[in-house]
N, C-alpha and C positions, 0 to 999 in steps of 0.2 A: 128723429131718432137716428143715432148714428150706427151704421151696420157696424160688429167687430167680428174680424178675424181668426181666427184657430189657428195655427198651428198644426196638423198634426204630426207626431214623431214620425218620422219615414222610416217603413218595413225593417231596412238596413240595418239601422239604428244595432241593434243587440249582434250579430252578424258579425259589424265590424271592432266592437270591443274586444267582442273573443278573437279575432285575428287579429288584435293589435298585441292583446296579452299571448298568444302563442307567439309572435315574431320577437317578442320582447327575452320573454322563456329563453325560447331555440340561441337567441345571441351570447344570452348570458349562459345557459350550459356550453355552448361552446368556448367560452372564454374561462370558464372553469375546467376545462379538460385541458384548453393550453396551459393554465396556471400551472396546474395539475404534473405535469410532466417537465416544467420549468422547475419548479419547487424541488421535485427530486433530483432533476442537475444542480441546481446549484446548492442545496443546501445539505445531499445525501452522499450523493456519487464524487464530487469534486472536491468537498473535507476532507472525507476519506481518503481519497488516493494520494492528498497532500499528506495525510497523517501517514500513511503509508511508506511513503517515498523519504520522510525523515524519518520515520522509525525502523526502516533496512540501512537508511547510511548507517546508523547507530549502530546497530546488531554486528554492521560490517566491521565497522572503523573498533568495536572491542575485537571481534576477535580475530581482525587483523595485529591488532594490540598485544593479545594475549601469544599468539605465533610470534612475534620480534621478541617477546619478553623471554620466552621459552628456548628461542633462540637464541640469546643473549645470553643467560645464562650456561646452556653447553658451549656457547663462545668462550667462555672466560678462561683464564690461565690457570686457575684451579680446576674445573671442569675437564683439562685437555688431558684424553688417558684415563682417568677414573670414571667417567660416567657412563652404566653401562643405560640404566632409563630412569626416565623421567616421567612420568604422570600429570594435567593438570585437570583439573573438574573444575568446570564452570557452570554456570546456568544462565540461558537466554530467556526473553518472552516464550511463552508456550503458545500465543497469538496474538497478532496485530489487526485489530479493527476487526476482529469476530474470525480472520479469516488464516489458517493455516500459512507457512511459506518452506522453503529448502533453503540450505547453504551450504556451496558446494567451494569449496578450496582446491586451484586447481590454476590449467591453463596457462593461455601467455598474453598477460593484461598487458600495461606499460610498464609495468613495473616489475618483467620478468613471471610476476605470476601474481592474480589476485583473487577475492572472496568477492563472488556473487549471491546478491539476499535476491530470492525471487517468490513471486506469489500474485495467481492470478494474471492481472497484467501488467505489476511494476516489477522493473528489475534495476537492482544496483550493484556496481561494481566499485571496489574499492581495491587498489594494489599492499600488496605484502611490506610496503616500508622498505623496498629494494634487496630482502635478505631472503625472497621466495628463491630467484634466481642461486644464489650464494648457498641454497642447503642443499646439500651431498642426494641425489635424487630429487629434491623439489618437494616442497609439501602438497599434500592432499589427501582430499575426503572428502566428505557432505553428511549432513546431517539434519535435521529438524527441529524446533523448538519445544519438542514435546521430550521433558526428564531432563534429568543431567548428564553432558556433555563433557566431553574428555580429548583431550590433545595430548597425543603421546612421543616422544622422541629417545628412539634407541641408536646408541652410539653404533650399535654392529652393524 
């Protein structure tokens, strides 16, 4: 008769399953917490600030628009002598991507003088269309996009 053998499972055995499934755990939380913080760069924080950044040229480039147009107007040959004011109301965003900003008209851009949209931490600068320089004192002001907004110009 032939002797047979056993086997038995070594002590170990159970031991090192559970330290195979703990090492295993521990790599994958850690690569979910890298995810973790990737996912909000790229898909929270960096949309945003590009939405951002073309939604103040915008806000700029009007009411840099609305200041030439205004100006244009008391330019005119009819205008010259009779205008004593002018009024105009506009309305902007009340917020860009959840987040408040200022607009400040003013300064000496390249262009003699321009509109800065700022908030947080984009800023943009847009010039007056060369006619900031060319008004009698210089335009400015600043404002907010919260209500309606007003550009006034008195010939006095």
């Amino acid at each position: 008769m032939m002797k047979q053998f056993h086997c038995k499972p070594s002590q170990d055995s159970g031991v090192s399953g559970l330290i195979e499934y703990v090492i295993i755990s521990g790599i994958l939380m850690m690569l979910l917490v890298v995810t973790l913080f990737v996912v909000n760069t790229a898909f929270i924080v960096t949309p945003s600030d590009q939405l951002k950044y073309y939604a103040y040229t915008d806000i700029a480039n009007g009411v840099s628009t609305r200041i030439v147009d205004l100006y244009e107007v008391t330019d005119s040959p009819y205008a010259q002598g009779h205008t004593e004011m002018i009024n105009s109301s506009f309305d902007i965003p009340d917020d860009v991507a959840g987040q408040n900003y200022d607009v400040d008209i003013g300064g000496t851009g390249f262009a003699g003088q321009d509109v800065v949209v700022s908030g947080g931490n984009t800023s943009i600068s847009v010039g007056l269309g060369g006619v900031g320089s060319s008004l009698y004192g210089g335009a400015s002001g600043n404002t907010t996009g919260a209500g309606m907004n007003e550009i006034s110009y008195s010939s006095s």
